[in-house]
CHARMM internal coordinates of N, CA and C (Angstrom, degrees):
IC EDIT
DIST 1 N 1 CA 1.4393
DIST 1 CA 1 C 1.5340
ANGL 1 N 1 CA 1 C 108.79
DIST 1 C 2 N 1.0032
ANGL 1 CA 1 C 2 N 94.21
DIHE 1 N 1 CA 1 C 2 N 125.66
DIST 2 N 2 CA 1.5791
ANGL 1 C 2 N 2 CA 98.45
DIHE 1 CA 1 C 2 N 2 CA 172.32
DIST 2 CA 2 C 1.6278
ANGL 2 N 2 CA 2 C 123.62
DIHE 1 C 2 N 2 CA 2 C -99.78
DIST 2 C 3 N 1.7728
ANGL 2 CA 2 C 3 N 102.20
DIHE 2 N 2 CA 2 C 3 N 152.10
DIST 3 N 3 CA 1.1692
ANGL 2 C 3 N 3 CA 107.37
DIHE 2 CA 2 C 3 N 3 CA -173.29
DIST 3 CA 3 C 1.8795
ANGL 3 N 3 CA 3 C 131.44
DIHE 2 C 3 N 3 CA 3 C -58.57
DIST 3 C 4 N 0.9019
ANGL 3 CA 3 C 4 N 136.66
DIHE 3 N 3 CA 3 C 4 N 154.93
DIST 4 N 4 CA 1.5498
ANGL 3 C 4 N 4 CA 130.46
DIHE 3 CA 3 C 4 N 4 CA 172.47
DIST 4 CA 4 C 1.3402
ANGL 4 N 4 CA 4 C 101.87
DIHE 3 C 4 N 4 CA 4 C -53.33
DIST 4 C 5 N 1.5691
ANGL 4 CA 4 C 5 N 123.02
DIHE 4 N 4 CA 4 C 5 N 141.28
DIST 5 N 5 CA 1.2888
ANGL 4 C 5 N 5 CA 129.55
DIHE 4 CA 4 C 5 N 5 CA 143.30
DIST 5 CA 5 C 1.6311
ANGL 5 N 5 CA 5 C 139.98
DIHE 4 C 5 N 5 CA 5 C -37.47
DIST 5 C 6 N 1.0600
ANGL 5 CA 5 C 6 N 130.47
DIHE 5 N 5 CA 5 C 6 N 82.22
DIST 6 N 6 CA 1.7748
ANGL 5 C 6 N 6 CA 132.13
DIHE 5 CA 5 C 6 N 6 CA -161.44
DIST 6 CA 6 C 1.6820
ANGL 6 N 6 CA 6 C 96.13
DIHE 5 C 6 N 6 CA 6 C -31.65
DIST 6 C 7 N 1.6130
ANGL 6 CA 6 C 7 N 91.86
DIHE 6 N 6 CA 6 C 7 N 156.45
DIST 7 N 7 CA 2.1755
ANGL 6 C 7 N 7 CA 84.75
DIHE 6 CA 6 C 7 N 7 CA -172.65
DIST 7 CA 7 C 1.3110
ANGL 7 N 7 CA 7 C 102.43
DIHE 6 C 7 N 7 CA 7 C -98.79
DIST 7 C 8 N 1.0574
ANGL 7 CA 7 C 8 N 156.54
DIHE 7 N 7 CA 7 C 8 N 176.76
DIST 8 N 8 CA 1.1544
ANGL 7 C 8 N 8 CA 155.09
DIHE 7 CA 7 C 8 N 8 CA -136.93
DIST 8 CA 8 C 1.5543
ANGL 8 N 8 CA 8 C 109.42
DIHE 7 C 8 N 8 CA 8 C -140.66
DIST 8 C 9 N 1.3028
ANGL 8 CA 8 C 9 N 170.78
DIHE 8 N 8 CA 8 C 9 N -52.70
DIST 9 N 9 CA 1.0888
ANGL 8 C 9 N 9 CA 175.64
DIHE 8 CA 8 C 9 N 9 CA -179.18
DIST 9 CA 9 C 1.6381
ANGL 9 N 9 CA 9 C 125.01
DIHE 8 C 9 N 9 CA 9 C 45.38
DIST 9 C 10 N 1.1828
ANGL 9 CA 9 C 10 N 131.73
DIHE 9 N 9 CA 9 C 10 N 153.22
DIST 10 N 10 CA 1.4215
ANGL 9 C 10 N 10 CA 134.63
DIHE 9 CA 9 C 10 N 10 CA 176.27
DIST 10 CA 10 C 1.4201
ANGL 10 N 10 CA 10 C 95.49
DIHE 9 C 10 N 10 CA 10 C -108.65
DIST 10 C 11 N 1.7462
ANGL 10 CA 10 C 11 N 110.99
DIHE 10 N 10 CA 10 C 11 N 129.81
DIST 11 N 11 CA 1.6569
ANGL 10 C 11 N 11 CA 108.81
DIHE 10 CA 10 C 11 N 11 CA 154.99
DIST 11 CA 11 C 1.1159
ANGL 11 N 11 CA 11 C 125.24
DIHE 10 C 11 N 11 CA 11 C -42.01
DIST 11 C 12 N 1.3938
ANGL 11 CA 11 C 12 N 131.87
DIHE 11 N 11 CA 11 C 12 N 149.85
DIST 12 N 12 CA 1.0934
ANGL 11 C 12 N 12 CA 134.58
DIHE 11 CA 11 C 12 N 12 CA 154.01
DIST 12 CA 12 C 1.4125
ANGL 12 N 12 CA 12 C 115.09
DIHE 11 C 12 N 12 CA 12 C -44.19
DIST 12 C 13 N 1.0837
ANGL 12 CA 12 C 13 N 109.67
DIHE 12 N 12 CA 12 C 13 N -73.54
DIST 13 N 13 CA 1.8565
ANGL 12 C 13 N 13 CA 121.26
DIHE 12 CA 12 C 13 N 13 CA -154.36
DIST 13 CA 13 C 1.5730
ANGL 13 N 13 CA 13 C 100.68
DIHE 12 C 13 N 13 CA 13 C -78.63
DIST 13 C 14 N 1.6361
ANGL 13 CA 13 C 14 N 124.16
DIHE 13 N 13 CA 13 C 14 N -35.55
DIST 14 N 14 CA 1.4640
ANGL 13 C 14 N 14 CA 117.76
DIHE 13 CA 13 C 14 N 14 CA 178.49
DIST 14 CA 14 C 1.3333
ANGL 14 N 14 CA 14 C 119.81
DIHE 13 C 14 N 14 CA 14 C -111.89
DIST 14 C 15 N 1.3260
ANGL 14 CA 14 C 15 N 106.09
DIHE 14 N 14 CA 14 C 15 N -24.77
DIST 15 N 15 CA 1.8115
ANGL 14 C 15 N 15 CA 102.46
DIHE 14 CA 14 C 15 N 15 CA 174.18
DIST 15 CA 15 C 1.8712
ANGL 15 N 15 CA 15 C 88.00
DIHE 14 C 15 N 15 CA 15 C 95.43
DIST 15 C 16 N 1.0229
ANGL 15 CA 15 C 16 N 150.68
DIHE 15 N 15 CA 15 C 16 N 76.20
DIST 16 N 16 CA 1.4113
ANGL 15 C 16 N 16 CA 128.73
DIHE 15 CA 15 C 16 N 16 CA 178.76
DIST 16 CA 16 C 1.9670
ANGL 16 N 16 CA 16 C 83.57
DIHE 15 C 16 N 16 CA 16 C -161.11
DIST 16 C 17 N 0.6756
ANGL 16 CA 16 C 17 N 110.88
DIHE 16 N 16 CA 16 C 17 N 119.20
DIST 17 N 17 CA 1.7117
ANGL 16 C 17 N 17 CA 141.44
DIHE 16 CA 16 C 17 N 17 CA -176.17
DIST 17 CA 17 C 1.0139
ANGL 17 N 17 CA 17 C 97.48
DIHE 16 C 17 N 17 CA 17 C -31.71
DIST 17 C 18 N 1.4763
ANGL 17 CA 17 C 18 N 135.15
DIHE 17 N 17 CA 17 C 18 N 128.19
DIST 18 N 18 CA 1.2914
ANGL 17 C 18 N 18 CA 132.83
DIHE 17 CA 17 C 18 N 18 CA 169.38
DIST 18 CA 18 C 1.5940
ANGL 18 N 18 CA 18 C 119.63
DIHE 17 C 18 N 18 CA 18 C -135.63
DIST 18 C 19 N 1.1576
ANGL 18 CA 18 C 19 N 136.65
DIHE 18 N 18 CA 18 C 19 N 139.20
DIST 19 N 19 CA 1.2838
ANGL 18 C 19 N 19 CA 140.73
DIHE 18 CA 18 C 19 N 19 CA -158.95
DIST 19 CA 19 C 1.6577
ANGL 19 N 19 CA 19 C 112.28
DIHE 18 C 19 N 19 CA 19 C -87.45
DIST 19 C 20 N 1.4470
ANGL 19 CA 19 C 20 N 110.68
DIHE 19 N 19 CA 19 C 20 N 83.70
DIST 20 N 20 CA 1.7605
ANGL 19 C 20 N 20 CA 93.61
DIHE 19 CA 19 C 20 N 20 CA 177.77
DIST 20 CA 20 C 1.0553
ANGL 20 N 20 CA 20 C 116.61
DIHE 19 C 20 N 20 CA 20 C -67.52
DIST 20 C 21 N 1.5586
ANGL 20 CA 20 C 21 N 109.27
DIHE 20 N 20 CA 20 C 21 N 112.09
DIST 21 N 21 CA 1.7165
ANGL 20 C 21 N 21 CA 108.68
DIHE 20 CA 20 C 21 N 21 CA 177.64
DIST 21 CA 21 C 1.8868
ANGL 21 N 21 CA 21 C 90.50
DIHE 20 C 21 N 21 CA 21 C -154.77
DIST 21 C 22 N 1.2548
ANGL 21 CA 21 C 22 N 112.92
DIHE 21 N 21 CA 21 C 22 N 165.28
DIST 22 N 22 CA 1.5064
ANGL 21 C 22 N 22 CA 117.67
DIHE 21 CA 21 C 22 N 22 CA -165.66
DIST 22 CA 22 C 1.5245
ANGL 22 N 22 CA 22 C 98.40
DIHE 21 C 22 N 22 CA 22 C -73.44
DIST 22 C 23 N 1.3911
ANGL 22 CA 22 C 23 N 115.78
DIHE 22 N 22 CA 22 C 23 N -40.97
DIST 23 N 23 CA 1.6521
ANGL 22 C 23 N 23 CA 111.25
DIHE 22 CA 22 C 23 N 23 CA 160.07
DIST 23 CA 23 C 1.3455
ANGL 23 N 23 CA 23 C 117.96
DIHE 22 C 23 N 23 CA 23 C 1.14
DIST 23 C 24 N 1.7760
ANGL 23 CA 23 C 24 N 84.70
DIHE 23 N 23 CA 23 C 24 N -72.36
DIST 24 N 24 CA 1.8319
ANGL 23 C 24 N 24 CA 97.53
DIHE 23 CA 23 C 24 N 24 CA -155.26
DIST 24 CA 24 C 1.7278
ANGL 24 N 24 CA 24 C 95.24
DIHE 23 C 24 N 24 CA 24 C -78.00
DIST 24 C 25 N 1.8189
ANGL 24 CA 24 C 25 N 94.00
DIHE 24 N 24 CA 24 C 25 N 126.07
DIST 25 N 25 CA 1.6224
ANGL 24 C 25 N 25 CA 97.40
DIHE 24 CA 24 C 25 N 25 CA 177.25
DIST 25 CA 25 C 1.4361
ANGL 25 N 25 CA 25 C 100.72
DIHE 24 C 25 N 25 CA 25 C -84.19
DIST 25 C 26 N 1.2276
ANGL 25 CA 25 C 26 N 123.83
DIHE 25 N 25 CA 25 C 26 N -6.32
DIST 26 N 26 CA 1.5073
ANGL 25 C 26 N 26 CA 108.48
DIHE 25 CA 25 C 26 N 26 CA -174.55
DIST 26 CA 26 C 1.5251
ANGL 26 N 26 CA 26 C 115.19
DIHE 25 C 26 N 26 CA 26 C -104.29
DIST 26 C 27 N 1.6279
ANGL 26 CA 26 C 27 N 132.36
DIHE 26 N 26 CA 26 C 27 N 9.97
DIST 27 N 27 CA 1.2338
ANGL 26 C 27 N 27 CA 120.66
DIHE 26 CA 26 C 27 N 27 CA 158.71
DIST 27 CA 27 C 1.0573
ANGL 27 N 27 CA 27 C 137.26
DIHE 26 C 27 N 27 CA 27 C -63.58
DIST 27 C 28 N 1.3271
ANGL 27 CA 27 C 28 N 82.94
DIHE 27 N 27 CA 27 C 28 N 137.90
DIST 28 N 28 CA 1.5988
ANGL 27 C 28 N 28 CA 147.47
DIHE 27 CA 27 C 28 N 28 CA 113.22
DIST 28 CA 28 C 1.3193
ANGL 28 N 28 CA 28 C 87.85
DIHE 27 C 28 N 28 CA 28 C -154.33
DIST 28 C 29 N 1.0985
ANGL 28 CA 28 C 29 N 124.77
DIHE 28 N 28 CA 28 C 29 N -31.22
DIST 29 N 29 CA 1.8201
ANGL 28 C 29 N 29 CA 137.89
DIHE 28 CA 28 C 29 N 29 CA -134.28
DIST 29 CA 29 C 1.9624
ANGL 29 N 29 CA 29 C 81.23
DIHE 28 C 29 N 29 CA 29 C -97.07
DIST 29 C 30 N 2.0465
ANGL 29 CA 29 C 30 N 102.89
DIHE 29 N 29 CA 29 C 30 N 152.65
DIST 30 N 30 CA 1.5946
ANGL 29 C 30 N 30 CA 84.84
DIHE 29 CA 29 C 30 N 30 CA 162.16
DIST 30 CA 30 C 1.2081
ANGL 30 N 30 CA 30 C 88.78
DIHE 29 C 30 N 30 CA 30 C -111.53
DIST 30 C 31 N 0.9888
ANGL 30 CA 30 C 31 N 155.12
DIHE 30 N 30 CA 30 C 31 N 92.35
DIST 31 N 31 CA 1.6987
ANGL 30 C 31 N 31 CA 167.28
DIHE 30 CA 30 C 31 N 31 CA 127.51
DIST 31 CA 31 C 1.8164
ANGL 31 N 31 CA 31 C 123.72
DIHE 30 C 31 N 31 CA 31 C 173.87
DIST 31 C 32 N 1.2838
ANGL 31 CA 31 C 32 N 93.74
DIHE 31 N 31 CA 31 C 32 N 172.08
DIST 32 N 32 CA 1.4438
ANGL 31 C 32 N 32 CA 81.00
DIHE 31 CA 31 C 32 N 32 CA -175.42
DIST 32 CA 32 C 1.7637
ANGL 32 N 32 CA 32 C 96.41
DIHE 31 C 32 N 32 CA 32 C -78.36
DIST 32 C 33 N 1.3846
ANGL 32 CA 32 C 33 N 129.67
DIHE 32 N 32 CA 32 C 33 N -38.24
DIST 33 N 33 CA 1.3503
ANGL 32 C 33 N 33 CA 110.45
DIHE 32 CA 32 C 33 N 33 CA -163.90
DIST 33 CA 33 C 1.6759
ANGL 33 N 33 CA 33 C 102.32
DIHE 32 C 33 N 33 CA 33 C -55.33
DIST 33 C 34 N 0.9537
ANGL 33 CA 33 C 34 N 135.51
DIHE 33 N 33 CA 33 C 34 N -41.74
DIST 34 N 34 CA 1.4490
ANGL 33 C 34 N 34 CA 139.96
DIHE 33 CA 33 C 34 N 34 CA 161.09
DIST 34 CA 34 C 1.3888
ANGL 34 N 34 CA 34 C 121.80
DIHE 33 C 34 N 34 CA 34 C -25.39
DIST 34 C 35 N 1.1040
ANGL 34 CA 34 C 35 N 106.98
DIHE 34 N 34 CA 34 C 35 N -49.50
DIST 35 N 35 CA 1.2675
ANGL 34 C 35 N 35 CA 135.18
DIHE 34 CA 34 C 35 N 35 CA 173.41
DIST 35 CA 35 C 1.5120
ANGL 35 N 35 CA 35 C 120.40
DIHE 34 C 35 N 35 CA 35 C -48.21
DIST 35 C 36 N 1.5645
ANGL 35 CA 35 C 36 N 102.03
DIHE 35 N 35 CA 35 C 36 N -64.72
DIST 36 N 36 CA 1.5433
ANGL 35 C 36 N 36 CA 131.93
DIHE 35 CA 35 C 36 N 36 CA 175.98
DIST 36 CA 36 C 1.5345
ANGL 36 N 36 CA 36 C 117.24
DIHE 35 C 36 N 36 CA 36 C -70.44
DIST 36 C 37 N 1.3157
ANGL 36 CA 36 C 37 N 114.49
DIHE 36 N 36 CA 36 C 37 N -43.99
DIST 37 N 37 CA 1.6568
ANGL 36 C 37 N 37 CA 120.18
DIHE 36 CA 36 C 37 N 37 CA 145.75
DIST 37 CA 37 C 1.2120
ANGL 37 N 37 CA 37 C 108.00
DIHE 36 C 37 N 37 CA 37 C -55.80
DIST 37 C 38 N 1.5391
ANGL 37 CA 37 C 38 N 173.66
DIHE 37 N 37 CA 37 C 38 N 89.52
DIST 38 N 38 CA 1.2543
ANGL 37 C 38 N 38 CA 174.66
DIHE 37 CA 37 C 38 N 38 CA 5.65
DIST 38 CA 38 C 1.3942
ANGL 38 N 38 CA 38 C 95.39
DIHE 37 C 38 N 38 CA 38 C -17.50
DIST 38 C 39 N 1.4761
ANGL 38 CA 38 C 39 N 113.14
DIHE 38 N 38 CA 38 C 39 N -83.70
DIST 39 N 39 CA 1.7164
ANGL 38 C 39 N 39 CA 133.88
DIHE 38 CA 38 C 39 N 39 CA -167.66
DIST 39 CA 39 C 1.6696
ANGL 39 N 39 CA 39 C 105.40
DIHE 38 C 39 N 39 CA 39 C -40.28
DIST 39 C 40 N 2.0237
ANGL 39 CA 39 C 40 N 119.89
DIHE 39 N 39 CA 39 C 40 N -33.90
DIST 40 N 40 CA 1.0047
ANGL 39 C 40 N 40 CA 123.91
DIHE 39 CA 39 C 40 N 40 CA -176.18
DIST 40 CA 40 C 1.4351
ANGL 40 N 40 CA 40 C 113.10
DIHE 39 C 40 N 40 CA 40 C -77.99
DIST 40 C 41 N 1.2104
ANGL 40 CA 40 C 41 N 123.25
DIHE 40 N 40 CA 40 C 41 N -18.20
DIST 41 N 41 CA 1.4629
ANGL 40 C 41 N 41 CA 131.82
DIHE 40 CA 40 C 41 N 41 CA 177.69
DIST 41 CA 41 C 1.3268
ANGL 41 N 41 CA 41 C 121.01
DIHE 40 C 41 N 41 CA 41 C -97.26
DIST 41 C 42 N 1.6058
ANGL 41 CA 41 C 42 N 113.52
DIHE 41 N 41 CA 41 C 42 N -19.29
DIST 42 N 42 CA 1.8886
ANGL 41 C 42 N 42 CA 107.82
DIHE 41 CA 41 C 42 N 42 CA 155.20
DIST 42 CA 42 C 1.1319
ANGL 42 N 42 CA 42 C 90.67
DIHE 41 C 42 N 42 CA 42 C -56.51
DIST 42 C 43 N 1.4349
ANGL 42 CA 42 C 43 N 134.29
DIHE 42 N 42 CA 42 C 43 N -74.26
DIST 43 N 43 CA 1.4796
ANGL 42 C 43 N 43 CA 141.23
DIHE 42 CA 42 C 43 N 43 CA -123.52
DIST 43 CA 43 C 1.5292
ANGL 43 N 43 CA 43 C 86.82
DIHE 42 C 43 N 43 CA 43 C -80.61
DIST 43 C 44 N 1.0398
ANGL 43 CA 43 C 44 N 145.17
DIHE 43 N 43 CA 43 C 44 N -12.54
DIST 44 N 44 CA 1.8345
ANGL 43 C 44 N 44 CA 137.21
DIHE 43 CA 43 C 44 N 44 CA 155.05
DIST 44 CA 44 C 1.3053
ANGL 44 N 44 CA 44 C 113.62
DIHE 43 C 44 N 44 CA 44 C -104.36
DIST 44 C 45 N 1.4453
ANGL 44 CA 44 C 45 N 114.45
DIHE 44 N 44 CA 44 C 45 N 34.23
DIST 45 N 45 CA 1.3518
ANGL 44 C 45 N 45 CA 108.28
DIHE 44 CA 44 C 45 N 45 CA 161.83
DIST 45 CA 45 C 0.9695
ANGL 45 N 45 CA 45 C 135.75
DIHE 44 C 45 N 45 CA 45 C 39.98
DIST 45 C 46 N 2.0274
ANGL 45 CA 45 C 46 N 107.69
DIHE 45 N 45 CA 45 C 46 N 44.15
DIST 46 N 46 CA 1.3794
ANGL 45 C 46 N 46 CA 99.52
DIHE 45 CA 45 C 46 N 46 CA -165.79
DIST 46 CA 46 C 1.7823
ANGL 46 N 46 CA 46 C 101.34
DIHE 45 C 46 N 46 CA 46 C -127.32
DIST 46 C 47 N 1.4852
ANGL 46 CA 46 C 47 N 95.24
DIHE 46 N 46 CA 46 C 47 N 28.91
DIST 47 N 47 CA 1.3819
ANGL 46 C 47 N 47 CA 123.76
DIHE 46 CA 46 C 47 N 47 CA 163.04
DIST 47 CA 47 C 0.8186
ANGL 47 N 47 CA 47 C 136.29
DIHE 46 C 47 N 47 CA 47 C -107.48
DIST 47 C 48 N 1.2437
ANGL 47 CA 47 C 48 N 167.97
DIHE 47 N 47 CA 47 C 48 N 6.65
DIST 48 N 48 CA 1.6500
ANGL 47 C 48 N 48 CA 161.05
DIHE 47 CA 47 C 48 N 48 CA -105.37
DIST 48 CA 48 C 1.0231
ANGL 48 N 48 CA 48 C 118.45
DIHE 47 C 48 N 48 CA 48 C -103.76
DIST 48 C 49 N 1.4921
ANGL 48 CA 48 C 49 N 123.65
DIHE 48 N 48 CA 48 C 49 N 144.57
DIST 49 N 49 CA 1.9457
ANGL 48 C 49 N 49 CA 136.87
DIHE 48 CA 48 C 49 N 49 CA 170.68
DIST 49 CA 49 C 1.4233
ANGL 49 N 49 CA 49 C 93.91
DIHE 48 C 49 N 49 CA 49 C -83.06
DIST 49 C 50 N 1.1709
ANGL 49 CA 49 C 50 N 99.95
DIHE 49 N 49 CA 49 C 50 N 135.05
DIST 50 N 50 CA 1.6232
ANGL 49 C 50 N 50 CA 126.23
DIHE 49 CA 49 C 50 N 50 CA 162.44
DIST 50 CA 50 C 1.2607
ANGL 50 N 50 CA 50 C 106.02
DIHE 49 C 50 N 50 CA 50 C -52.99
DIST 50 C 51 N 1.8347
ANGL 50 CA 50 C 51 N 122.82
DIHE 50 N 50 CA 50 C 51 N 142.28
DIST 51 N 51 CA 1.5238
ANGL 50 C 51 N 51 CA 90.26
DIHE 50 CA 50 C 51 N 51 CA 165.71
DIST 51 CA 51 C 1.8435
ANGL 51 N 51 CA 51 C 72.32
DIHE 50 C 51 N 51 CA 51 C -174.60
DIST 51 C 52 N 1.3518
ANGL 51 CA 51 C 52 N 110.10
DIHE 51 N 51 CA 51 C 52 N -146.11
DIST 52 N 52 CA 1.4124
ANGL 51 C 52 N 52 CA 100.39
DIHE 51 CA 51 C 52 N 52 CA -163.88
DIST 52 CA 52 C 2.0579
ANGL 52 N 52 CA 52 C 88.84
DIHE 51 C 52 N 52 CA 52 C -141.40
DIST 52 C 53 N 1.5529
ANGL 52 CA 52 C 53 N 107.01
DIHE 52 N 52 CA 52 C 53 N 170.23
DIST 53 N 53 CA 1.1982
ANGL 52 C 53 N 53 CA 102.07
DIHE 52 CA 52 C 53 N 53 CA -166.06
DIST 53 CA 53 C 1.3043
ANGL 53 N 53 CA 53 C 117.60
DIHE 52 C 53 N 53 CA 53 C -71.16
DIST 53 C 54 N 1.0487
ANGL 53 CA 53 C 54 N 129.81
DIHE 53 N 53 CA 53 C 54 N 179.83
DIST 54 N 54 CA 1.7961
ANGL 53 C 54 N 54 CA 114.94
DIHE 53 CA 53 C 54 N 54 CA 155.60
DIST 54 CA 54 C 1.1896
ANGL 54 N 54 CA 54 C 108.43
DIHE 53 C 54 N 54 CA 54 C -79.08
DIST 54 C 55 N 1.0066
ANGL 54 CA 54 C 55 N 127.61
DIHE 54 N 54 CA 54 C 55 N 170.05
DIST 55 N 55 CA 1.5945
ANGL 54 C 55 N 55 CA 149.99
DIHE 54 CA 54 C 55 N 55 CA 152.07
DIST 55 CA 55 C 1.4043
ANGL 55 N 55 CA 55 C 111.95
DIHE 54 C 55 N 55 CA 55 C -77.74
DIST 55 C 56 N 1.3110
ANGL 55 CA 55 C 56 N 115.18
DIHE 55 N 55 CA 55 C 56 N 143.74
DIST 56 N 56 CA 1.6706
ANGL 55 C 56 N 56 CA 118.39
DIHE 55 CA 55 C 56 N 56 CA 177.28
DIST 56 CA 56 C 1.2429
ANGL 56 N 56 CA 56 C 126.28
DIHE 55 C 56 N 56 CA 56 C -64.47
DIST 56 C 57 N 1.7635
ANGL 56 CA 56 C 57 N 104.65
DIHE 56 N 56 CA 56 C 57 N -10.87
DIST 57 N 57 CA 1.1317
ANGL 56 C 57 N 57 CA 111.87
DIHE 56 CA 56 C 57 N 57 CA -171.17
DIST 57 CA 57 C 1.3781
ANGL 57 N 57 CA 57 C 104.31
DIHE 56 C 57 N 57 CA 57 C -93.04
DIST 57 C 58 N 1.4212
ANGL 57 CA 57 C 58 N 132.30
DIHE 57 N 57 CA 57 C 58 N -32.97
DIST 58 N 58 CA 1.5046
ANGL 57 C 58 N 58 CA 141.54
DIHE 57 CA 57 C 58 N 58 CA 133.24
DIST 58 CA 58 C 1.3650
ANGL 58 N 58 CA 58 C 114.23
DIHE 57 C 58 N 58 CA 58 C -12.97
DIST 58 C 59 N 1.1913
ANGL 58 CA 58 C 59 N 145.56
DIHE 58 N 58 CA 58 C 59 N -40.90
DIST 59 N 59 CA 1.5195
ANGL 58 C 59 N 59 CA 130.34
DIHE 58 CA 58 C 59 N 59 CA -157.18
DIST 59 CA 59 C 1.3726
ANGL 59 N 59 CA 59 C 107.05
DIHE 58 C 59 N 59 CA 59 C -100.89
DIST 59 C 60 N 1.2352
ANGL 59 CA 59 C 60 N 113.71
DIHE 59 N 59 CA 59 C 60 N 162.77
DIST 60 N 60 CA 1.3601
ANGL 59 C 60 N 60 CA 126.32
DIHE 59 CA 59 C 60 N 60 CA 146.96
DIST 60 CA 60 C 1.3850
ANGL 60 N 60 CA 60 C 127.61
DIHE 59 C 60 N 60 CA 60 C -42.86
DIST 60 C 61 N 1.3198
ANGL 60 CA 60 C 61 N 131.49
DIHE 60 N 60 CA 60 C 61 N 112.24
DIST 61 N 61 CA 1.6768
ANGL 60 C 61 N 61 CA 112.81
DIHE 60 CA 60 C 61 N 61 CA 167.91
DIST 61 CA 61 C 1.1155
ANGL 61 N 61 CA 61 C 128.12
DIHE 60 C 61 N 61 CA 61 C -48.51
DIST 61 C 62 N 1.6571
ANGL 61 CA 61 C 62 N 99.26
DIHE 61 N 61 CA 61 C 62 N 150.10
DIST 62 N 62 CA 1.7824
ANGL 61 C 62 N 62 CA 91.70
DIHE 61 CA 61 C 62 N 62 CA -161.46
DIST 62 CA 62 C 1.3356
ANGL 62 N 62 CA 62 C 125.58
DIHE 61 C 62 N 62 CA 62 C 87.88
DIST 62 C 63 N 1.4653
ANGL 62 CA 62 C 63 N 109.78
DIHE 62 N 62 CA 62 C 63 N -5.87
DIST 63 N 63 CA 1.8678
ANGL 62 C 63 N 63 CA 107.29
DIHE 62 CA 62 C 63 N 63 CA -169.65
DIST 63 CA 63 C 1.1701
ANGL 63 N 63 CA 63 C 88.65
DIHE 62 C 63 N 63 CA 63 C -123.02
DIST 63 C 64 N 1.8357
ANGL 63 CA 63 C 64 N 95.03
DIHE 63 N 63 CA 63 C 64 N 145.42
DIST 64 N 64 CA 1.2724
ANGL 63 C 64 N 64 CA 114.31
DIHE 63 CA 63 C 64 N 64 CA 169.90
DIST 64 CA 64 C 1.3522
ANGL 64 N 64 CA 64 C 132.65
DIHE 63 C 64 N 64 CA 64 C -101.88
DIST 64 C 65 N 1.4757
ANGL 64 CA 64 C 65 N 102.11
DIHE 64 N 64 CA 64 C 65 N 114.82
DIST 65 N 65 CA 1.3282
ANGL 64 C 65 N 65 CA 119.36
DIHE 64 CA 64 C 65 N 65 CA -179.37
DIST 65 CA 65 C 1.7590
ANGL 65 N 65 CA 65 C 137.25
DIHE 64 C 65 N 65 CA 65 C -10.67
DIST 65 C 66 N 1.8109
ANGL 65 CA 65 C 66 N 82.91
DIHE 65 N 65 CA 65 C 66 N -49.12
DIST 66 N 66 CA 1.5211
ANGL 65 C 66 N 66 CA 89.05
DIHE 65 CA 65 C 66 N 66 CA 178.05
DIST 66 CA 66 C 1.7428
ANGL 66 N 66 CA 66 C 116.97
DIHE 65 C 66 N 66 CA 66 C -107.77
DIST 66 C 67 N 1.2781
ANGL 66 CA 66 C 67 N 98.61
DIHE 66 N 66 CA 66 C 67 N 36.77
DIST 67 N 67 CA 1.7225
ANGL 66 C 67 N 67 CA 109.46
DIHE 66 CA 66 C 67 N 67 CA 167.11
DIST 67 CA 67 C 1.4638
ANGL 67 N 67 CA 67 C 98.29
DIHE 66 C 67 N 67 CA 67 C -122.74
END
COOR INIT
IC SEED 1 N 1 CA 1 C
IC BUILD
């Protein structure tokens, strides 16, 4: 019996073929700089989850709603 075929995947951040297998410590990503470019673009918010606003009654006093 032979083994499964490894799955094949595209990086996120470069597009350059990457092997999902537990091996690779950097999947999804094929490197860590790949990796760290993703992680650098949560942290600039240039990702976001959908979601809905708060309510005023939600915040802190003093906070503004639309930050």
């Amino acid at each position: 019996m032979s083994s499964p075929t490894p799955r094949t995947i595209k990086c996120p951040t470069c597009s350059q073929p990457v092997l999902w297998a537990p091996e690779n410590r950097w999947r999804p990503f094929c490197s860590e700089r790949c990796k760290l470019i993703d992680l650098g673009a949560w942290a600039d918010e240039k990702y976001r989850v959908a979601g809905q606003e708060p309510l005023a009654d939600d915040l802190p006093p003093g906070a503004d709603p639309r930050s």
